[in-house]
C-alpha positions, 0 to 999 in steps of 0.5 A: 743277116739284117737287112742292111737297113736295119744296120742304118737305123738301129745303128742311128737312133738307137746307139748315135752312129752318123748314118752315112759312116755307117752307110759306108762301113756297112756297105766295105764289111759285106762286100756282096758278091765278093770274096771279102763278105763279112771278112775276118770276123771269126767268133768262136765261143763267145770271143771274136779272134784278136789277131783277126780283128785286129787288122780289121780294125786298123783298116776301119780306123784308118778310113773313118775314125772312131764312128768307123769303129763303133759301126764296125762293132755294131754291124758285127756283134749287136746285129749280124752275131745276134742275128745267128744266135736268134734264128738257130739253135736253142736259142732260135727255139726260145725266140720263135716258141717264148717269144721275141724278149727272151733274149736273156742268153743272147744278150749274154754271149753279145756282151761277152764278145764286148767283155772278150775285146777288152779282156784282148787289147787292153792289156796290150794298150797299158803295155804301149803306154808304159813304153813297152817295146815291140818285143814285150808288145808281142809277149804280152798278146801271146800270153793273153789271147793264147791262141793260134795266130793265123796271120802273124805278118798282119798282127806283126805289122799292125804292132809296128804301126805308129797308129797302134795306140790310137787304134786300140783307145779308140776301139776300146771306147768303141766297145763301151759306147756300144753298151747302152744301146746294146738290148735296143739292137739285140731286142729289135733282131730279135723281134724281126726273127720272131716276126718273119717266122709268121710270114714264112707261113703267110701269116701277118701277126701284129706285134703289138696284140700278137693276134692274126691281121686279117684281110678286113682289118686295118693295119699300118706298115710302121717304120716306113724305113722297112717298107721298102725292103718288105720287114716293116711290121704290120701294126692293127690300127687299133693297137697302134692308137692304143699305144699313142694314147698310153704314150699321152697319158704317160707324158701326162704323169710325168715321165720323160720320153726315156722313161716312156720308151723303156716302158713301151720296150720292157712292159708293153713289149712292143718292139724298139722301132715301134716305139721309136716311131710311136714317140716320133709321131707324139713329137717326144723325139726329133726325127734323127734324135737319138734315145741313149738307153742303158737297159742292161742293169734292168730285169736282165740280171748283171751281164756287165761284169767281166767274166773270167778268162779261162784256158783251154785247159780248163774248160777241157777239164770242166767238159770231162768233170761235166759228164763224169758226175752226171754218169756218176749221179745216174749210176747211183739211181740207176734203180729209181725211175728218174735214174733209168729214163736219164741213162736212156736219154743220156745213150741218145743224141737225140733224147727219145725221152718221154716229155718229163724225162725231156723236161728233167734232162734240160733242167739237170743240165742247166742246174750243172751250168749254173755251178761252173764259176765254183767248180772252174775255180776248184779246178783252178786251185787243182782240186778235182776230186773235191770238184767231181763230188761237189758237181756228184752231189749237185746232179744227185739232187735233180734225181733225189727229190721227188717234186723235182722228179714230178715237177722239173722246174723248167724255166727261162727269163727274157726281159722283166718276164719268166716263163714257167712250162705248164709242169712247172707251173703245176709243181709251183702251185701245189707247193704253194698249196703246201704254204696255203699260199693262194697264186694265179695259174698262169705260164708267164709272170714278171720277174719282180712278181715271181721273185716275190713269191720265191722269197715269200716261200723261202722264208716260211717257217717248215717244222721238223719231219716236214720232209714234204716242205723241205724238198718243196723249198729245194725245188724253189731254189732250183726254179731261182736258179734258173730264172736268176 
């Protein structure tokens, strides 16, 4: 997990938690060296358990109010779940290969854990305030959570507690006050992950350039709050000057030390605790002065509206439904190329694949993810053969088009950027060559700029018989909807 220092600082400057009820809270919620680290947070898919936060959050409550909380949420969720997802998995292999901003999925799943808490306890707060009794209390969180209780007695008792309704206001508010700093502190893990894979093969690499720092070069340690427990970043001098005179020159056109700052994060990128320093060095911020920053509704798609709450049952259905259309859609092009590769890759755990089958595989799959809330809301209406063929024909299309055969659109969006692998870039650039439109060969582009040239593509005229065009612009709304 973080250092407990990153906790301190991220929690301070970037999201306002006064630092020594975040000392205090941090230090309770670890507990190194006993049985209670890290205590009753449960996370599972995305949700942490109500009935084990629940009693957490009356004992935070009762010891440090509503900044207790806020430190609570922070510590658990924006840095220590954040932290999971950045160092393994798919994810952690899209941090240390694409980079420290690719944290678009990431910052999915924190913010689902925030939509999840609400989704828990405010329906049982409206119950509390409409004067419901303890009976219909308990009924309303079983229908809710739906969902094993393993401590009834603790739930029980935090629902007798006269406190209960300030507890839940309080963690609710908790929970929105912690959005607007929620990319800062997902983007600084995130950063101190990638940054540590190069001192695990004792490389010092300067997050600013992201060249090597060689023993002649001058360098600077900056935050010195991360000096002492040895994660400071190691900056080139020159690249740290660069930043202080971009930082002049953008105050001088105008730009107040929020705009800065989000350009200096988003466009740089630099990390969120370099250019927290860098405007602290500028006199743009006092030294404990908080940045608040909503960044979420920039370059990271909408991840702030609630998701839907669905059952068990139906994601166990939407699992079969999954893997009986992709059989489906191999069975039916067994005798094609792409068909037979996919059925070896499908066999294996461990997708023995040749590159492009690989490629093709991650693309088919993602494709199929995308069309969840659709194919969910089928199920839900009781429609599963109109779903099994909808969901048929989608993974048909991965294997029936040839460009997405040649050329899988394999593509992942981090924070205003994309990042296209080379055979993608190489099936964008020759159906661009099919529109005579000219485009610069390259892995990673803005998301505005190639969002631009989708569009630019999707609305060019394609005359009748042109099957070449029409299967290019289907390979374009394969790549938008990954990116998107």
């Amino acid at each position: 997990m973080p250092e407990w220092v990153v906790h301190f600082y991220t929690g301070e400057y970037f999201c306002g938690i006064p630092w020594n009820v975040n000392v205090e809270a941090t230090r309770a919620i670890d507990a190194i060296g006993t049985k209670y680290h890290d205590v009753n947070r449960i996370i599972e898919k995305g949700r942490w358990k109500p009935d084990a936060l629940l009693p957490l959050a009356f004992v935070v409550y009762k010891k440090w109010g509503y900044e207790g909380l806020r430190a609570m949420l922070h510590h658990h969720v924006l840095l220590d779940y954040s932290k999971t997802l950045t160092s393994s998995g798919f994810y952690g292999w899209q941090i240390r290969l694409l980079g420290p901003t690719y944290v678009k999925d990431i910052l999915g799943f924190v913010n689902s854990v925030l939509n999840e808490i609400v989704n828990d306890f405010k329906p049982i707060l409206k119950e509390i305030e409409q004067g419901g009794d303890l009976y219909s209390v308990i009924q309303v969180a079983e229908e809710k959570w739906n969902t094993y209780i393993q401590h009834p007695d603790d739930v029980l008792k935090a629902f007798r507690d006269p406190e209960i309704r300030d507890v839940l206001k309080n963690l609710l508010s908790a929970v929105e006050s912690l959005r607007d700093c929620m990319v800062t502190s997902v983007l600084e893990v995130s950063w101190l992950t990638w940054i540590n894979q190069w001192k695990n093969e004792d490389v010092s690499v300067c997050p600013v350039c992201r060249n090597p720092i060689l023993a002649v070069d001058d360098a600077v340690m900056i935050p010195s709050d991360y000096v002492k427990r040895g994660i400071a970043y190691r900056v080139h001098g020159t690249c740290l000057a660069r930043l202080m005179s971009e930082v002049e020159e953008l105050a001088r056109g105008g730009l107040n030390r929020d705009e800065i700052f989000r350009k200096l994060v988003l466009d740089v990128p630099v990390p969120p605790s370099i250019a927290y320093e860098v405007l602290k060095a500028k006199a743009l911020i006092k030294q404990v002065e908080r940045i608040p920053l909503i960044l979420v509704a920039e370059g990271i798609g909408d991840i702030t509206e609630q998701p839907l709450l669905i059952d068990e049952k139906l994601e166990d259905e939407w699992r079969k439904i999954r893997k009986e259309a992709i059989a489906r859609a191999v069975k039916e092009n067994k005798n094609t190329s792409p068909g037979a590769i996919m059925a070896q890759c499908i066999q294996s755990s461990f997708l023995p694949c040749p590159p492009q089958a690989r490629s093709l595989y991650n693309v088919l799959h993602r494709v199929i993810e995308a069309s969840k809330p659709s194919i969910i809301e089928l199920l839900r209406m009781g429609k599963r053969e109109e779903a099994l063929e909808k969901l048929t024909k989608i993974a048909s299309r991965i294997f029936e088009n040839p460009w997405i055969v040649a050329f899988p659109p394999e593509a992942y969006a981090g924070i205003n950027r994309v990042y296209l692998t080379p055979t993608a870039i190489a099936g964008l650039a020759r159906i661009c060559e099919l529109y005579g439109i000219k485009i610069n060969v390259k892995t990673e582009w803005f998301q505005r700029e190639i969002l631009e040239l989708i569009k630019k593509i999707q609305d060019a005229e394609v005359r009748e018989g042109e099957w070449e065009k029409i299967q290019g612009k289907e390979w374009i709304d394969t790549l938008k909807e990954l990116i998107e």
